[in-house]
N, C-alpha and C positions, 0 to 999 in steps of 0.2 A: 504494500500500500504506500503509495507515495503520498507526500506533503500535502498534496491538493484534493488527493482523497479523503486523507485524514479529517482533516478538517469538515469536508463535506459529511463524513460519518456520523462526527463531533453534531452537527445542524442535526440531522437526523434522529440523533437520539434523544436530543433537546426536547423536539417535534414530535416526537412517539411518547416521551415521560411526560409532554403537558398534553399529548391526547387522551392518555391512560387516566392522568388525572383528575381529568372535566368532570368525569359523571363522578366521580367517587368524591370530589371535594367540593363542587361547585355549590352544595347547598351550608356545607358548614363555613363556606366562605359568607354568604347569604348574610347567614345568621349570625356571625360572627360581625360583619360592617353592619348591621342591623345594633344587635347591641352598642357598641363603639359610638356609633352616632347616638344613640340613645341616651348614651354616657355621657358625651359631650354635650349635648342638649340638654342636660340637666348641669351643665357647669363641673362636671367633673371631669379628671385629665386622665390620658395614659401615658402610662410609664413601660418602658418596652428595652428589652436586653438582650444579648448572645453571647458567644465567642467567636472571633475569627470572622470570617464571610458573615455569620450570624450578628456580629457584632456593627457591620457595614450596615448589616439589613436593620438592627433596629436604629443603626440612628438616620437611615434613607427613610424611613419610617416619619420619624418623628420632627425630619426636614420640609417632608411633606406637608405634615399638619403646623405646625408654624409659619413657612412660608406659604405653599400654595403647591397642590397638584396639578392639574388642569386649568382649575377655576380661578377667577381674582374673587377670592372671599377674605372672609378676615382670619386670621390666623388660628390657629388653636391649640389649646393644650397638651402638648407631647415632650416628652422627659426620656431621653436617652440614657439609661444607667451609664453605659458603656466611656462616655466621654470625657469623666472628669479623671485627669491622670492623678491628683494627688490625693484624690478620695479614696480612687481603684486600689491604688499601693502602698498607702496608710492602712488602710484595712486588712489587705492582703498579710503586710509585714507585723501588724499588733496582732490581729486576730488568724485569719484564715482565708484564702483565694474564697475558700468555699460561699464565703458570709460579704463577696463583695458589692453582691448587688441586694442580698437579704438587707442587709443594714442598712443600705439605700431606702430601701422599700418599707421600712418600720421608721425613717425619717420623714420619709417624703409623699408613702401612700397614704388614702383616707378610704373610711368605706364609701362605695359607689366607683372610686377608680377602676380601670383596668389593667390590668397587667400583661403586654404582650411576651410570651416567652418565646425566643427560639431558638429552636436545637433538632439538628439534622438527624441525633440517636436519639434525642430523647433521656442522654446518661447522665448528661454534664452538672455534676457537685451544684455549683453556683447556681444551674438553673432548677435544679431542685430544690435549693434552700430558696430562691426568689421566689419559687412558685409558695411552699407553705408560707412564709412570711406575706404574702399577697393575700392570704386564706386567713392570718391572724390579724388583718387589718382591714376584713370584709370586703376583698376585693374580686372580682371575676379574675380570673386566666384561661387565655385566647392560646392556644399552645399551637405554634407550627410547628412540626416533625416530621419524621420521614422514617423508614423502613417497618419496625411494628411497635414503633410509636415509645419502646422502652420504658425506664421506670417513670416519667414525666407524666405518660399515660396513665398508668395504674395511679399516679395520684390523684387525678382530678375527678373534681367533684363533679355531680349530676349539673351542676350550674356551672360550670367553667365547658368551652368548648375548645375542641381538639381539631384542627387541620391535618391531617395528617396524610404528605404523599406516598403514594404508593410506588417505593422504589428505595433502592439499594445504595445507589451510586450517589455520593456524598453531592459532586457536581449537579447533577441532574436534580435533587432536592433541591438545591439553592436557587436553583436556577426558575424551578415552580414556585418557592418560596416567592424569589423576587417578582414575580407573576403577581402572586395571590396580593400581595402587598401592595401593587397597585390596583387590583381589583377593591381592595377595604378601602383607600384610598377615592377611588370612584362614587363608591357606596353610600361614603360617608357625606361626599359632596353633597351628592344628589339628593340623599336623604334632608340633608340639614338647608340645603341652598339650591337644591335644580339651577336651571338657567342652561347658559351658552357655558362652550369652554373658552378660558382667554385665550388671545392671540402669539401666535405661535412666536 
């Protein structure tokens, strides 16, 4: 396989894991921008984390809702765990990597927030501990994942909703990940503000 194939395969399977995805996810995507704007309309904010790619993805996340997606609206409340470096490594260095975003989240959540978590396995220490600390401050979690959804899954409550892609390949999750998240993103717009989309 040459170079040029490569990459064509690469598009391909992109193309197949967000086909695979649609009917299996598209209504927890629904319901999940559903809630969020719901959240936001009653004045409440989200607060959204990862690691790695995951960690790109929630603060694209939470760029979105502060500045604007599509639409010229007015901005809205979204909190990045992931960006403040001397929070992230104060914490990490007194306490625990594991408690970098829990601690965040028993500072800065309230109940009625949400909490977007995400994580490709579903394994990750810190996104487990954000998720209960989200739970002791009466908050929803929106969990994206991907393969079978791992311990992240089995914690959430009947009232927290799970995304979760159906696929293997780290790549391929992220990549429906960043899909979905402009889908919520859409959602929310529409739900809270319709209208035109601004100018390109």
């Amino acid at each position: 396989m040459d170079s040029h194939e490569r990459v064509a395969q690469r598009f391909h399977d992109s193309i197949r894991a967000q086909q695979e995805a649609l009917e299996r996810i598209a209504p927890d995507i629904v319901r999940a921008g559903h809630a969020m704007a719901d959240a936001l309309g009653r004045e409440h904010k989200i607060l959204s984390c990862g690691n790695g790619g995951s960690a790109a993805d929630a603060q694209h996340f939470s760029s979105e809702l502060l500045n604007r997606f599509e639409m010229d609206r007015p901005g809205l409340p979204g909190i990045a765990l992931t960006t403040d470096s001397s929070t992230l490594t104060s914490v990490a260095n007194d306490d625990s990597h594991a408690e970098i975003f829990g601690r965040q989240i028993r500072a800065l959540g309230h109940e009625g927030d949400i909490l977007l978590a995400i994580s490709t396995s579903g394994s990750s220490a810190n996104i487990l501990a954000a998720r209960q600390a989200a739970a002791e401050r009466g908050m929803t979690t929106i969990a994206l994942s991907g393969r079978d959804g791992g311990p992240l899954a089995a914690s959430l409550s009947s009232d927290d909703i799970e995304i979760r892609v159906p696929n293997e390949t780290t790549a391929r999750i992220q990549e429906v990940h960043l899909l979905t998240i402009h889908c919520l993103c859409d959602l929310i717009d529409r739900t809270l503000f319709g209208g035109a989309t601004a100018p390109g």
